[in-house]
N, C-alpha and C positions, 0 to 999 in steps of 0.2 A: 480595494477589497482586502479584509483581514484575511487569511484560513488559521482556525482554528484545528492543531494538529494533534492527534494523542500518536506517540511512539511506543510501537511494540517490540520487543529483543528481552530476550533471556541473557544476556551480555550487558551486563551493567556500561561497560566503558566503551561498548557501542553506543549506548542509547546516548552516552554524556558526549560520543563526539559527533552526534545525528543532531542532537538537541544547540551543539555550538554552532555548527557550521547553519542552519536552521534559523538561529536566533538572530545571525546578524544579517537578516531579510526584514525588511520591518511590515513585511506581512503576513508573516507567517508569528503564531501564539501556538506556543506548546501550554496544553491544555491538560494532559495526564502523559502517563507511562506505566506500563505494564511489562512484568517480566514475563508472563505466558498469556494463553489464550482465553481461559477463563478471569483472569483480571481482565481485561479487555472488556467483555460482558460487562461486568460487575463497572467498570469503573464508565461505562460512554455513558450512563442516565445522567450522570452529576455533574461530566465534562463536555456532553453534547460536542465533540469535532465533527468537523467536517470531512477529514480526512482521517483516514488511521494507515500509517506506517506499519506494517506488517509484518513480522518476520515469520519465514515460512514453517522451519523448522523449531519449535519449540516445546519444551517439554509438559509432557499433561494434554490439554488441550493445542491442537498444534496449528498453526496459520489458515491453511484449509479449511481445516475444521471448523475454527470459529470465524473465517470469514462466513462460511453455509451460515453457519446461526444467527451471526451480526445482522447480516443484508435480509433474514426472516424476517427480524424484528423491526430493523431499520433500513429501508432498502432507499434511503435518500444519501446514508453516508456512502462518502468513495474509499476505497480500501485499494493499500499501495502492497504488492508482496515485495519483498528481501529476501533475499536467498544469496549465500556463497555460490550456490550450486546454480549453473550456467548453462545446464542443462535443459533445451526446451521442453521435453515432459515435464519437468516442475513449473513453467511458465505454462504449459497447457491445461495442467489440474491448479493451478489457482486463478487463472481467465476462465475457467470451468467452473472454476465454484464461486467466482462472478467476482471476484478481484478485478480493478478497472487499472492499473497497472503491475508492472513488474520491472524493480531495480535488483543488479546485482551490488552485491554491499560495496564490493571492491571500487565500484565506481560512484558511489552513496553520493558522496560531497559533490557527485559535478551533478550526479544527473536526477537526485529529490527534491530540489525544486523546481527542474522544467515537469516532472512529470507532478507534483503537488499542482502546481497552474494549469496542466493540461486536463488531466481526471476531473478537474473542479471545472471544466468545462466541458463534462460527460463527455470527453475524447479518451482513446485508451495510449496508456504510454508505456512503453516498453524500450528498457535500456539499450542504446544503440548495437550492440551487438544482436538483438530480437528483430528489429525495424522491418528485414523483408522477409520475418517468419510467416507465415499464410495462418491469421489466427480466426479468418473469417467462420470456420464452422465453431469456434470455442468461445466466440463473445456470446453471453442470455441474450435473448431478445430482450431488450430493456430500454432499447434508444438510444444503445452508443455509436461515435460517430469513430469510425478505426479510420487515421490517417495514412494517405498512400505511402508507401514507403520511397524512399528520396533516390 
């Protein structure tokens, strides 16, 4: 199975080393990029992912935000948040605002493809440091399957 991935980051030279380490999966297709939240919007009709990489923080419309609007529109894409910040409030207001995962950037390269495979299998994944956060009251009801923590 391909996924089709669009990359969100206001960090150009994030996006370029999301987008390397990414590329040499050969099922994963970066499809667009986006430096904020409203290109997000504007660029999924053209690029159709499956996935959108997320970043939480960004300028204008900010991760959050456009995930609420994305999943309005499209509530079949899976949407992954990024975030520096490692902080479970920001992992609770983006599984809030129905984000189906959450990586921290710092650990990007190991751990956006297991959860790119997991979310694509309407499971929620969250960077090992989250694993036995209790996000049970913060998933939507929408049919995700949150794995037990190890």
């Amino acid at each position: 199975m391909k996924f089709r991935v669009l990359l969100a980051d206001d960090h150009a030279m994030f996006r370029d080393a999301l987008r390397m380490v990414l590329e040499m999966a050969p099922e994963v297709e970066i499809v667009a990029e986006a430096a904020d939240g409203r290109a997000v919007l504007e660029l999924f009709g053209a690029s159709r992912p499956d996935v959108v990489c997320m970043d939480v923080n960004m300028p204008g419309l900010n991760g959050v935000d456009a995930t609420r609007q994305l999943l309005a529109l499209h509530p079949e894409v899976r949407i992954i948040g990024l975030s520096c910040d490692a902080d479970p409030r920001m992992v609770a207001e983006m599984i809030g605002a129905g984000a189906h995962g959450y990586v921290v950037k710092m650990n990007a390269g190991r751990d956006l493809l297991p959860a790119i495979h997991r979310v694509s299998q309407n499971q929620i994944y969250l960077s090992p440091e989250f694993e036995c956060l209790d996000i049970a009251g913060l998933v939507p009801p929408i049919g995700f399957d949150a794995a037990p923590c190890k």
